[in-house]
N, C-alpha and C positions, 0 to 999 in steps of 0.2 A: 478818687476813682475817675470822675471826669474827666482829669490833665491825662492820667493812663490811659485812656479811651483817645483821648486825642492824641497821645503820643505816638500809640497804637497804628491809628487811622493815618497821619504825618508820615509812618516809616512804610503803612504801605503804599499808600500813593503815589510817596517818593523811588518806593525801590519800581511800584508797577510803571512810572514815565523813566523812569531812568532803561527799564526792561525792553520799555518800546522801540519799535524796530522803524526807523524812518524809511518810509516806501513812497516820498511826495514825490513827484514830479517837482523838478526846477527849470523853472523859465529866465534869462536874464531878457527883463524889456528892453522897448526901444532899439532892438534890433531887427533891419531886414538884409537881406540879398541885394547887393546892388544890380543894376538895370544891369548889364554884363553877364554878371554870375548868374543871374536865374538861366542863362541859358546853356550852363554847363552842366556837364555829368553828372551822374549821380555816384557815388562808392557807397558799400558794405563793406566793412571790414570786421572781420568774424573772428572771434580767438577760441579754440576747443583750447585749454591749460593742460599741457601734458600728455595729448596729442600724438604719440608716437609717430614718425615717421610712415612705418610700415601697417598703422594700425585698422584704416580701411580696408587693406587687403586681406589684411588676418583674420578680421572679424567679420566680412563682409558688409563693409557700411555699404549697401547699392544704389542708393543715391548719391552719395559722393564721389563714388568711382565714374559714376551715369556723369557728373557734371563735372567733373574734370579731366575725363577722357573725351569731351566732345568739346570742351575748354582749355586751360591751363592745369601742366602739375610739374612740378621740379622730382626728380628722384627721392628729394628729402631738402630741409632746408638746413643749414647750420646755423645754430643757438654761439648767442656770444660768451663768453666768460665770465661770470659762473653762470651756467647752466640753469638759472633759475626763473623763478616768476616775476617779481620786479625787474631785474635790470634788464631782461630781454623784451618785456613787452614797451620797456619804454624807449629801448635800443630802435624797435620796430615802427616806433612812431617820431621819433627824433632823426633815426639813420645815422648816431653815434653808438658806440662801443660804450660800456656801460663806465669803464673809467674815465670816459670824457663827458657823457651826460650827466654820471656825479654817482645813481643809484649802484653802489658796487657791490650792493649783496642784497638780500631780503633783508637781512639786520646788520648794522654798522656802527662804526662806532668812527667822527667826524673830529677831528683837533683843531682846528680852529675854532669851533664851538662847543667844545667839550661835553659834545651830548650824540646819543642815541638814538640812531633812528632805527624802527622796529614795524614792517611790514604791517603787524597787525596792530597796534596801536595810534594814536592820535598825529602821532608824526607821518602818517602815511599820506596824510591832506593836508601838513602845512610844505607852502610855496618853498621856504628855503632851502628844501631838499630837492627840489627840482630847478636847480641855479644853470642846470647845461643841457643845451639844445631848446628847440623850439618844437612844442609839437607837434602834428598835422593839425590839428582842431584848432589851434590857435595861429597859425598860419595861415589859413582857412579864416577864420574870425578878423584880423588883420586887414585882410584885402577886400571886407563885406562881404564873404560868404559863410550861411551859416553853416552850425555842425550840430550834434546830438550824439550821448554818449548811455548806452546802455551798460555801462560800464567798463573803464578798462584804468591801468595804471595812471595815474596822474591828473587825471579827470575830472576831479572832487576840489585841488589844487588851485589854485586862481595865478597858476602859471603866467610870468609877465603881467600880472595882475587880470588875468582873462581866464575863462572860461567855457565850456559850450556852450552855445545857448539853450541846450535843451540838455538836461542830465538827471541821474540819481545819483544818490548816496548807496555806496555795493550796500548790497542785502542778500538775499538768497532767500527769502519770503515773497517773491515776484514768480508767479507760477509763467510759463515758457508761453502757455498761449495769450495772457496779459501783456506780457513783452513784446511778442511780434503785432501785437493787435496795437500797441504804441509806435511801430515802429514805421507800421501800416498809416495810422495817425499822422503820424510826419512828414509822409511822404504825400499826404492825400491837400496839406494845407495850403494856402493860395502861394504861387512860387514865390514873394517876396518873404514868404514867413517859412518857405521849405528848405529843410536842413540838405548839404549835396553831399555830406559826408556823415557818415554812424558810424557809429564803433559799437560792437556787440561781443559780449564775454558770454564762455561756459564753463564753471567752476568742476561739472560733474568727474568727467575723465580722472583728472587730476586727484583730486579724493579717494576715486577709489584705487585709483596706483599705488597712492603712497599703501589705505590699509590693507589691501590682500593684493599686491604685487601685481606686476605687467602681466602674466600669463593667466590671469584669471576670469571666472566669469561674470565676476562683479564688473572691470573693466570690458567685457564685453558688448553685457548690458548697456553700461553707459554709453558707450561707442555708439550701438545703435539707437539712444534716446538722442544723442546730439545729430545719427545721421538723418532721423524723420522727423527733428527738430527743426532742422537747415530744410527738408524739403517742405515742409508747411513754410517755414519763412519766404522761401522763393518764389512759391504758389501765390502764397497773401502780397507777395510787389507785384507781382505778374499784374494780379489785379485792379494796381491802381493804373495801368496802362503805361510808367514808365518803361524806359530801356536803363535800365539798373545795372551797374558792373560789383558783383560778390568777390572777394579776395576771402579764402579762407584759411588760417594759417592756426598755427602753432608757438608757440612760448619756450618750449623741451621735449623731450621724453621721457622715457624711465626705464630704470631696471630692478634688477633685485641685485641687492646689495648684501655683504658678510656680516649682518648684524650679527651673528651666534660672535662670533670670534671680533672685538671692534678693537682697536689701537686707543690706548690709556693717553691720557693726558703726558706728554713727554717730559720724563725729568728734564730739569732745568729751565722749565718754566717760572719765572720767578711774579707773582702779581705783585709784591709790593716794587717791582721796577717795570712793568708790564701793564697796560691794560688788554685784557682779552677780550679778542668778540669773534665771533662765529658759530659756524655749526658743525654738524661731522663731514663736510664734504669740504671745509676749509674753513682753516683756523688764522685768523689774523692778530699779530703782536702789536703793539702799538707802546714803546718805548715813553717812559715819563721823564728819560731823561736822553738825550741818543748814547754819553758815553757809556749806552748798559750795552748797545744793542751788538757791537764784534763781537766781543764778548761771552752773549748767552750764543749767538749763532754758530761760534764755532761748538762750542758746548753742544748745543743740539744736533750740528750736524755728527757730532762724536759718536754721541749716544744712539743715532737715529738707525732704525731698522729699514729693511724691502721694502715693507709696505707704503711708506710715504717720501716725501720729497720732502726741502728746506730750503728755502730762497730769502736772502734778503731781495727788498724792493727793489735794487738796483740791477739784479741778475736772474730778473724772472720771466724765462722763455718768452721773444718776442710774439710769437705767434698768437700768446693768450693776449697781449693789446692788453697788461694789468700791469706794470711796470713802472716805476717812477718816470719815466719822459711820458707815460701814458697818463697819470694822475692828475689829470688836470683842475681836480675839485681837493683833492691831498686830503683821500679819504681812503686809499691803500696802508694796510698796515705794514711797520719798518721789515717784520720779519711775518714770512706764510708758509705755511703747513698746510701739505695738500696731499690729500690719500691715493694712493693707484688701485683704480677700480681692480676689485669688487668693495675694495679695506672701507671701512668708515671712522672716525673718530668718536671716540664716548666722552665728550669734558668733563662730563659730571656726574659718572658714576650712577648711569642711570639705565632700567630695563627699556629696549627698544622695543617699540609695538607698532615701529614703521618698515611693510615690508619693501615697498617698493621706492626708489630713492631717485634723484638728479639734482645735478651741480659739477659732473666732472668733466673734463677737458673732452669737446665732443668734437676735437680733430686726432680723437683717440680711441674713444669709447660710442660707438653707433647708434648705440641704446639713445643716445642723448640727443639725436639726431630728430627736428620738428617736422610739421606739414606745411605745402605750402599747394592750395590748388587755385585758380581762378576761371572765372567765365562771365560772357555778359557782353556789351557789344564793342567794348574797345581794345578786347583782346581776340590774338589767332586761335584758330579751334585743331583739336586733335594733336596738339603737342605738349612733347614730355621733355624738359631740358633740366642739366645739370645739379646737382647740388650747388646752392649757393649760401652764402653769406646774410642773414635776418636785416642788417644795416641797406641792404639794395631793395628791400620792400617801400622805406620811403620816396627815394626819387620815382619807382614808378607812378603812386598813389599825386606826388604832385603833377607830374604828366598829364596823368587822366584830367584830371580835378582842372588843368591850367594855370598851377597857382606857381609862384615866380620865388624861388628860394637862394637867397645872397649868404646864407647862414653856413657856415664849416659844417660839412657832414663826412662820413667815414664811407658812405653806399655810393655807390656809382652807377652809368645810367646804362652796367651792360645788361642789367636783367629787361629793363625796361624795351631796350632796344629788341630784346630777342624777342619779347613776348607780344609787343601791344604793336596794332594795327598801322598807329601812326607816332 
Protein backbone atom coordinates (compact mmCIF):
# COMPACT_ATOMS: atom_id res chain seq x y z
CA UNK A 1 0.00 0.00 0.00
CA UNK A 2 2.77 2.42 0.82
CA UNK A 3 4.93 1.89 -2.80
CA UNK A 4 1.05 2.87 -4.23
CA UNK A 5 0.88 5.88 -2.11
CA UNK A 6 4.02 6.87 -3.29
CA UNK A 7 3.56 6.05 -6.68
CA UNK A 8 0.54 7.92 -6.53
CA UNK A 9 2.16 10.99 -5.00
CA UNK A 10 5.41 10.51 -7.90
CA UNK A 11 2.80 10.80 -10.79
CA UNK A 12 1.20 13.71 -9.20
CA UNK A 13 4.02 15.87 -8.51
CA UNK A 14 5.45 14.81 -11.75
CA UNK A 15 2.47 15.55 -13.92
CA UNK A 16 1.72 19.12 -11.38
CA UNK A 17 5.75 20.47 -12.52
CA UNK A 18 5.56 19.11 -15.61
CA UNK A 19 1.78 21.25 -15.78
CA UNK A 20 3.69 24.37 -14.55
CA UNK A 21 3.69 27.23 -16.54
CA UNK A 22 7.21 29.16 -16.65
CA UNK A 23 6.43 32.82 -16.07
CA UNK A 24 10.38 33.70 -14.49
CA UNK A 25 11.96 36.59 -15.80
CA UNK A 26 15.44 35.88 -17.46
CA UNK A 27 18.27 37.98 -17.01
CA UNK A 28 21.54 36.94 -18.98
CA UNK A 29 24.55 38.64 -16.53
CA UNK A 30 27.25 40.49 -16.94
CA UNK A 31 25.82 42.55 -19.30
CA UNK A 32 25.74 46.44 -19.74
CA UNK A 33 25.13 49.25 -22.44
CA UNK A 34 28.31 50.51 -23.48
CA UNK A 35 29.21 54.28 -22.64
CA UNK A 36 27.87 55.19 -26.43
CA UNK A 37 24.63 53.33 -26.50
CA UNK A 38 23.32 54.57 -23.37
CA UNK A 39 22.75 57.55 -25.07
CA UNK A 40 20.68 56.16 -27.93
CA UNK A 41 16.90 55.83 -28.52
CA UNK A 42 14.88 54.01 -27.15
CA UNK A 43 12.17 51.50 -29.50
CA UNK A 44 8.91 49.58 -28.72
CA UNK A 45 8.13 47.26 -30.85
CA UNK A 46 4.64 46.11 -30.45
CA UNK A 47 3.12 43.01 -32.51
CA UNK A 48 -1.04 42.82 -32.28
CA UNK A 49 -0.97 38.75 -34.22
CA UNK A 50 -3.49 39.01 -36.71
CA UNK A 51 -3.99 42.60 -36.72
CA UNK A 52 -6.06 43.33 -39.76
CA UNK A 53 -4.99 45.95 -41.78
CA UNK A 54 -8.20 47.90 -41.71
CA UNK A 55 -9.17 46.72 -38.11
CA UNK A 56 -8.69 50.01 -36.13
CA UNK A 57 -10.97 51.63 -38.18
CA UNK A 58 -13.71 49.12 -38.30
CA UNK A 59 -13.83 48.70 -34.69
CA UNK A 60 -12.87 51.83 -33.56
CA UNK A 61 -9.67 51.27 -31.76
CA UNK A 62 -9.42 55.30 -30.65
CA UNK A 63 -6.30 55.34 -29.31
CA UNK A 64 -4.61 53.86 -32.00
CA UNK A 65 -6.18 55.83 -34.65
CA UNK A 66 -5.34 59.19 -31.84
CA UNK A 67 -1.57 57.96 -32.17
CA UNK A 68 -1.06 57.28 -35.57
CA UNK A 69 -2.73 59.88 -37.17
CA UNK A 70 -0.77 62.44 -35.08
CA UNK A 71 2.43 59.94 -35.85
CA UNK A 72 2.95 57.25 -38.55
CA UNK A 73 0.63 54.81 -40.44
CA UNK A 74 1.12 53.03 -43.88
CA UNK A 75 -2.43 52.16 -45.68
CA UNK A 76 -1.73 48.53 -44.53
CA UNK A 77 1.61 46.81 -44.54
CA UNK A 78 2.28 43.62 -46.74
CA UNK A 79 2.94 40.22 -44.85
CA UNK A 80 5.60 37.82 -46.70
CA UNK A 81 4.83 34.45 -48.01
CA UNK A 82 3.08 32.47 -46.25
CA UNK A 83 0.91 34.80 -44.61
CA UNK A 84 1.61 33.37 -41.29
CA UNK A 85 2.89 33.82 -37.68
CA UNK A 86 6.29 32.57 -37.64
CA UNK A 87 7.87 33.39 -40.69
CA UNK A 88 6.64 37.00 -40.73
CA UNK A 89 7.44 38.11 -37.39
CA UNK A 90 10.77 36.91 -37.85
CA UNK A 91 10.79 38.37 -41.55
CA UNK A 92 10.14 41.68 -39.38
CA UNK A 93 12.94 41.41 -37.18
CA UNK A 94 15.57 39.95 -39.57
CA UNK A 95 14.30 42.09 -42.88
CA UNK A 96 14.67 38.76 -44.81
CA UNK A 97 11.83 36.99 -46.63
CA UNK A 98 10.92 33.91 -44.90
CA UNK A 99 12.75 31.59 -47.58
CA UNK A 100 15.95 33.21 -46.81
CA UNK A 101 15.63 33.40 -42.96
CA UNK A 102 14.87 29.57 -43.15
CA UNK A 103 11.39 29.73 -41.03
CA UNK A 104 9.03 28.82 -44.28
CA UNK A 105 5.99 28.00 -42.47
CA UNK A 106 4.55 27.63 -38.83
CA UNK A 107 5.37 23.87 -39.42
CA UNK A 108 8.09 22.35 -41.81
CA UNK A 109 9.57 19.69 -42.64
CA UNK A 110 13.73 20.40 -43.28
CA UNK A 111 16.08 17.61 -45.53
CA UNK A 112 18.97 18.14 -44.45
CA UNK A 113 18.05 17.18 -41.12
CA UNK A 114 15.39 15.10 -41.61
CA UNK A 115 13.30 16.57 -38.92
CA UNK A 116 10.25 18.73 -38.11
CA UNK A 117 9.96 21.84 -37.06
CA UNK A 118 6.41 22.63 -35.38
CA UNK A 119 5.57 26.19 -34.14
CA UNK A 120 4.21 24.86 -31.16
CA UNK A 121 6.53 22.33 -29.86
CA UNK A 122 10.07 22.25 -28.62
CA UNK A 123 11.62 22.99 -31.82
CA UNK A 124 10.35 26.52 -31.76
CA UNK A 125 13.52 27.41 -29.18
CA UNK A 126 16.00 25.35 -30.66
CA UNK A 127 18.89 27.69 -32.44
CA UNK A 128 19.18 25.64 -35.53
CA UNK A 129 16.08 26.59 -37.04
CA UNK A 130 16.89 29.99 -36.84
CA UNK A 131 20.41 29.55 -39.07
CA UNK A 132 19.35 32.84 -41.50
CA UNK A 133 19.49 36.41 -40.64
CA UNK A 134 20.31 38.14 -37.64
CA UNK A 135 17.79 39.54 -35.34
CA UNK A 136 17.33 43.05 -34.20
CA UNK A 137 17.88 42.04 -30.36
CA UNK A 138 20.85 40.31 -31.29
CA UNK A 139 22.28 42.94 -33.37
CA UNK A 140 21.54 45.21 -30.77
CA UNK A 141 23.42 42.71 -28.11
CA UNK A 142 26.54 42.54 -30.47
CA UNK A 143 27.35 46.13 -30.42
CA UNK A 144 26.64 46.46 -26.42
CA UNK A 145 23.32 47.57 -26.53
CA UNK A 146 20.97 45.87 -24.41
CA UNK A 147 17.49 44.54 -25.44
CA UNK A 148 14.38 42.87 -23.56
CA UNK A 149 11.92 40.63 -25.20
CA UNK A 150 8.20 40.36 -23.91
CA UNK A 151 7.85 37.91 -26.35
CA UNK A 152 8.16 37.52 -29.83
CA UNK A 153 9.34 34.76 -32.48
CA UNK A 154 12.88 33.63 -31.84
CA UNK A 155 13.46 35.18 -28.65
CA UNK A 156 13.71 32.13 -26.40
CA UNK A 157 16.42 30.78 -29.13
CA UNK A 158 20.09 31.56 -28.26
CA UNK A 159 20.38 32.84 -31.77
CA UNK A 160 24.28 33.11 -32.91
CA UNK A 161 24.38 31.87 -29.45
CA UNK A 162 22.75 35.17 -27.88
CA UNK A 163 19.95 36.25 -26.44
CA UNK A 164 18.09 39.30 -24.84
CA UNK A 165 19.22 40.21 -22.07
CA UNK A 166 15.97 40.39 -20.52
CA UNK A 167 13.12 37.90 -21.67
CA UNK A 168 10.42 35.09 -20.94
CA UNK A 169 9.46 32.05 -21.92
CA UNK A 170 5.71 32.77 -24.14
CA UNK A 171 3.15 32.07 -21.73
CA UNK A 172 -0.17 33.60 -21.80
CA UNK A 173 -0.58 33.53 -17.80
CA UNK A 174 1.16 37.05 -17.73
CA UNK A 175 -1.76 39.34 -16.93
CA UNK A 176 -1.29 42.73 -19.49
CA UNK A 177 -0.87 45.10 -16.41
CA UNK A 178 2.18 42.79 -15.06
CA UNK A 179 3.73 43.03 -18.44
CA UNK A 180 3.70 46.74 -18.85
CA UNK A 181 4.64 47.20 -15.19
CA UNK A 182 7.92 45.08 -16.33
CA UNK A 183 8.41 46.88 -19.04
CA UNK A 184 8.04 50.06 -17.02
CA UNK A 185 10.77 48.28 -14.87
CA UNK A 186 13.24 48.25 -17.68
CA UNK A 187 13.02 51.19 -18.65
CA UNK A 188 13.24 52.81 -15.19
CA UNK A 189 16.89 50.89 -14.59
CA UNK A 190 20.19 52.73 -14.27
CA UNK A 191 21.14 53.34 -18.34
CA UNK A 192 24.00 50.89 -18.34
CA UNK A 193 21.55 48.07 -17.18
CA UNK A 194 18.56 49.75 -19.61
CA UNK A 195 17.24 47.81 -22.49
CA UNK A 196 16.99 50.52 -25.89
CA UNK A 197 15.12 48.05 -27.56
CA UNK A 198 11.69 45.65 -26.52
CA UNK A 199 9.78 43.72 -28.23
CA UNK A 200 6.30 43.24 -27.11
CA UNK A 201 3.60 40.47 -28.37
CA UNK A 202 -0.41 40.12 -28.36
CA UNK A 203 -1.74 36.75 -28.88
CA UNK A 204 -5.42 37.94 -28.35
CA UNK A 205 -6.59 39.24 -31.97
CA UNK A 206 -5.36 36.37 -33.44
CA UNK A 207 -7.39 33.71 -31.37
CA UNK A 208 -10.27 35.00 -31.74
CA UNK A 209 -10.02 35.30 -35.83
CA UNK A 210 -9.26 32.21 -36.20
CA UNK A 211 -12.53 30.93 -33.73
CA UNK A 212 -15.50 33.09 -34.74
CA UNK A 213 -14.06 34.85 -37.83
CA UNK A 214 -12.90 38.46 -38.80
CA UNK A 215 -16.30 40.10 -38.71
CA UNK A 216 -17.18 39.30 -35.30
CA UNK A 217 -17.62 40.55 -32.03
CA UNK A 218 -15.28 38.46 -30.23
CA UNK A 219 -12.55 40.15 -32.52
CA UNK A 220 -13.89 43.34 -31.69
CA UNK A 221 -13.55 43.06 -28.17
CA UNK A 222 -10.13 41.98 -28.53
CA UNK A 223 -9.35 44.80 -30.85
CA UNK A 224 -10.34 47.21 -28.19
CA UNK A 225 -8.60 45.14 -25.07
CA UNK A 226 -5.24 45.57 -27.34
CA UNK A 227 -6.25 49.36 -28.10
CA UNK A 228 -6.47 50.49 -24.17
CA UNK A 229 -3.79 48.03 -23.69
CA UNK A 230 -1.25 50.05 -25.96
CA UNK A 231 -2.62 53.26 -24.29
CA UNK A 232 -1.91 52.26 -20.67
CA UNK A 233 1.49 51.12 -22.14
CA UNK A 234 2.21 54.58 -23.50
CA UNK A 235 1.01 56.33 -20.27
CA UNK A 236 3.19 53.95 -17.86
CA UNK A 237 6.66 55.24 -20.45
CA UNK A 238 5.46 58.64 -20.51
CA UNK A 239 6.08 58.20 -16.86
CA UNK A 240 9.52 57.19 -16.65
CA UNK A 241 10.32 60.65 -18.52
CA UNK A 242 11.89 58.96 -21.50
CA UNK A 243 11.36 60.11 -25.18
CA UNK A 244 10.23 56.46 -26.29
CA UNK A 245 9.64 55.77 -30.21
CA UNK A 246 6.42 52.81 -30.38
CA UNK A 247 6.39 50.98 -33.79
CA UNK A 248 3.15 49.14 -33.74
CA UNK A 249 2.61 46.44 -36.32
CA UNK A 250 1.19 43.34 -37.34
CA UNK A 251 2.14 39.68 -38.44
CA UNK A 252 -1.25 39.06 -41.04
CA UNK A 253 -4.70 39.39 -41.23
CA UNK A 254 -7.52 37.20 -41.76
CA UNK A 255 -10.44 36.11 -43.44
CA UNK A 256 -13.09 33.80 -43.61
CA UNK A 257 -12.42 31.00 -45.39
CA UNK A 258 -14.64 27.89 -47.39
CA UNK A 259 -14.39 25.53 -44.67
CA UNK A 260 -18.23 23.92 -45.58
CA UNK A 261 -16.87 22.88 -48.96
CA UNK A 262 -12.59 22.23 -48.51
CA UNK A 263 -10.37 20.50 -51.35
CA UNK A 264 -9.49 16.60 -50.39
CA UNK A 265 -6.12 15.60 -50.32
CA UNK A 266 -5.32 15.34 -54.29
CA UNK A 267 -5.00 11.96 -55.95
CA UNK A 268 -1.68 11.10 -56.66
CA UNK A 269 -0.21 12.02 -53.73
CA UNK A 270 1.73 9.19 -53.05
CA UNK A 271 3.46 9.15 -49.05
CA UNK A 272 5.52 6.12 -49.55
CA UNK A 273 7.57 8.54 -52.23
CA UNK A 274 6.55 11.74 -50.49
CA UNK A 275 6.95 13.29 -47.27
CA UNK A 276 3.99 15.66 -46.53
CA UNK A 277 3.82 18.84 -44.41
CA UNK A 278 1.66 21.55 -44.22
CA UNK A 279 -1.51 22.92 -43.63
CA UNK A 280 -4.69 23.85 -45.54
CA UNK A 281 -3.45 27.17 -46.88
CA UNK A 282 -0.41 25.10 -48.34
CA UNK A 283 0.74 21.93 -48.93
CA UNK A 284 4.28 20.98 -49.31
CA UNK A 285 5.75 17.72 -51.11
CA UNK A 286 9.10 16.84 -50.18
CA UNK A 287 10.34 13.97 -52.64
CA UNK A 288 12.36 10.88 -50.89
CA UNK A 289 13.68 10.22 -54.00
CA UNK A 290 13.72 13.37 -56.90
CA UNK A 291 13.13 10.65 -59.67
CA UNK A 292 9.36 10.58 -58.19
CA UNK A 293 8.93 14.19 -58.46
CA UNK A 294 7.95 14.87 -62.92
CA UNK A 295 6.34 12.35 -62.53
CA UNK A 296 3.63 12.84 -59.68
CA UNK A 297 3.53 16.64 -60.76
CA UNK A 298 2.43 16.08 -64.05
CA UNK A 299 -0.15 13.71 -62.44
CA UNK A 300 -1.34 16.36 -60.25
CA UNK A 301 -1.31 19.02 -62.45
CA UNK A 302 -3.83 16.36 -64.66
CA UNK A 303 -6.07 15.80 -62.02
CA UNK A 304 -5.88 19.31 -60.49
CA UNK A 305 -9.23 21.41 -60.22
CA UNK A 306 -9.98 25.74 -60.09
CA UNK A 307 -9.64 25.70 -56.88
CA UNK A 308 -5.85 25.42 -56.33
CA UNK A 309 -2.52 25.75 -58.04
CA UNK A 310 0.64 23.29 -58.55
CA UNK A 311 4.18 24.41 -58.77
CA UNK A 312 7.16 22.47 -58.68
CA UNK A 313 9.94 24.59 -56.64
CA UNK A 314 11.56 25.61 -59.63
CA UNK A 315 8.32 27.64 -61.30
CA UNK A 316 6.85 29.13 -58.38
CA UNK A 317 5.72 32.75 -59.12
CA UNK A 318 8.66 35.03 -58.40
CA UNK A 319 6.68 37.53 -56.71
CA UNK A 320 6.03 35.03 -53.54
CA UNK A 321 10.13 35.10 -52.92
CA UNK A 322 9.42 30.93 -52.22
CA UNK A 323 11.31 29.39 -55.12
CA UNK A 324 14.23 27.38 -55.44
CA UNK A 325 16.92 30.35 -56.11
CA UNK A 326 14.94 31.76 -53.09
CA UNK A 327 15.53 28.68 -50.65
CA UNK A 328 18.41 29.51 -49.15
CA UNK A 329 18.02 27.11 -46.06
CA UNK A 330 16.43 24.09 -48.65
CA UNK A 331 13.51 23.88 -46.63
CA UNK A 332 10.83 24.52 -49.67
CA UNK A 333 9.09 21.47 -50.68
CA UNK A 334 9.94 19.82 -54.37
CA UNK A 335 6.28 20.19 -55.25
CA UNK A 336 3.35 22.99 -53.60
CA UNK A 337 -0.08 23.09 -53.44
CA UNK A 338 -1.70 26.26 -52.86
CA UNK A 339 -5.51 26.97 -52.55
CA UNK A 340 -7.13 30.29 -54.32
CA UNK A 341 -8.74 32.12 -51.58
CA UNK A 342 -11.58 31.38 -50.16
CA UNK A 343 -10.72 27.19 -51.04
CA UNK A 344 -8.81 25.51 -48.14
CA UNK A 345 -7.23 22.19 -47.94
CA UNK A 346 -8.54 19.28 -45.68
CA UNK A 347 -5.30 16.57 -45.35
CA UNK A 348 -6.81 14.74 -43.08
CA UNK A 349 -10.11 14.27 -43.30
CA UNK A 350 -10.98 16.29 -40.50
CA UNK A 351 -14.12 18.58 -39.07
CA UNK A 352 -12.98 22.34 -39.41
CA UNK A 353 -13.90 24.43 -36.31
CA UNK A 354 -11.51 27.16 -37.73
CA UNK A 355 -13.44 30.16 -38.84
CA UNK A 356 -11.35 32.62 -39.69
CA UNK A 357 -7.98 31.62 -41.61
CA UNK A 358 -4.35 33.30 -43.22
CA UNK A 359 -1.45 32.15 -45.17
CA UNK A 360 -2.63 33.17 -48.72
CA UNK A 361 -0.75 35.19 -51.31
CA UNK A 362 -1.53 38.80 -49.81
CA UNK A 363 -0.41 40.55 -53.32
CA UNK A 364 -3.89 38.93 -54.05
CA UNK A 365 -6.09 38.54 -51.31
CA UNK A 366 -6.27 42.08 -48.95
CA UNK A 367 -7.75 40.14 -46.12
CA UNK A 368 -4.07 39.14 -45.50
CA UNK A 369 -3.06 42.49 -45.58
CA UNK A 370 -1.15 43.77 -41.67
CA UNK A 371 -0.81 47.08 -39.57
CA UNK A 372 1.78 49.07 -39.36
CA UNK A 373 1.45 52.52 -37.27
CA UNK A 374 4.37 54.44 -35.53
CA UNK A 375 5.04 57.61 -33.22
CA UNK A 376 7.35 58.94 -30.83
CA UNK A 377 10.13 61.53 -31.35
CA UNK A 378 12.13 60.22 -34.30
CA UNK A 379 9.38 59.94 -36.56
CA UNK A 380 7.19 62.71 -38.92
CA UNK A 381 3.81 63.38 -37.52
CA UNK A 382 0.33 63.32 -39.40
CA UNK A 383 1.53 61.04 -42.24
CA UNK A 384 -0.12 58.20 -44.07
CA UNK A 385 2.28 56.45 -46.63
CA UNK A 386 1.88 53.54 -48.93
CA UNK A 387 1.59 49.91 -48.38
CA UNK A 388 4.72 48.55 -47.96
CA UNK A 389 6.59 45.44 -47.71
CA UNK A 390 7.03 43.77 -43.49
CA UNK A 391 11.15 43.13 -44.70
CA UNK A 392 11.52 47.44 -44.65
CA UNK A 393 10.52 47.43 -40.94
CA UNK A 394 13.97 46.44 -40.03
CA UNK A 395 16.30 48.99 -41.63
CA UNK A 396 14.24 51.61 -40.23
CA UNK A 397 14.24 49.99 -36.46
CA UNK A 398 18.38 50.10 -36.97
CA UNK A 399 18.27 53.73 -38.07
CA UNK A 400 16.67 54.81 -35.02
CA UNK A 401 18.62 52.49 -32.71
CA UNK A 402 22.17 53.59 -34.67
CA UNK A 403 23.04 50.16 -34.99
CA UNK A 404 25.53 49.39 -38.15
CA UNK A 405 24.21 46.34 -40.21
CA UNK A 406 26.89 44.51 -42.90
CA UNK A 407 24.38 41.46 -42.85
CA UNK A 408 22.20 40.49 -46.58
CA UNK A 409 18.80 41.86 -45.87
CA UNK A 410 15.66 41.80 -48.54
CA UNK A 411 14.20 45.69 -46.83
CA UNK A 412 15.50 48.69 -47.87
CA UNK A 413 15.98 52.11 -46.37
CA UNK A 414 12.93 53.64 -48.63
CA UNK A 415 10.33 53.37 -45.68
CA UNK A 416 12.78 54.65 -43.42
CA UNK A 417 13.63 57.54 -45.44
CA UNK A 418 9.97 58.49 -45.88
CA UNK A 419 9.14 58.23 -42.47
CA UNK A 420 11.88 59.23 -39.82
CA UNK A 421 12.92 62.76 -38.95
CA UNK A 422 16.64 62.09 -39.84
Amino acid sequence: MKHYLAALLFVFFSSSAFCQVDTVQKIIPGRENSPEQENKPYVILISADGFRYDYAKLYNAEHLQALSNAGVKAESMLPSYPSVTFPNHYSIVTGLYPSHEGLVNNAFYDVTTKSFFSYKGKTSTDQIWYNGGTPLWVLAEQQKMLSASFYWVGSEAAVKDIRPTYYYRYNEKIDIHNRIETVVSWLSLPPAKRPHLITFYFPQVDHQGHKYGPNSPEVASAVHLIDSSVYELTKAVKATGLNVNFIFVSDHGMTKADIDNPIPMPTGVDTSKFIVSGDGLLVELYAKDPKYIQDTYQQLLKNKTADYAVYLKTNVPEKLHYGAKDDWQNRIGDILLIPNWPKVFNLYNSKFTTIGWHGYDATVVKDMHATFYAWGPAFKSNLTIPTFENVDVFPVITRILGLSNTNKIDGTDKVANEILLK
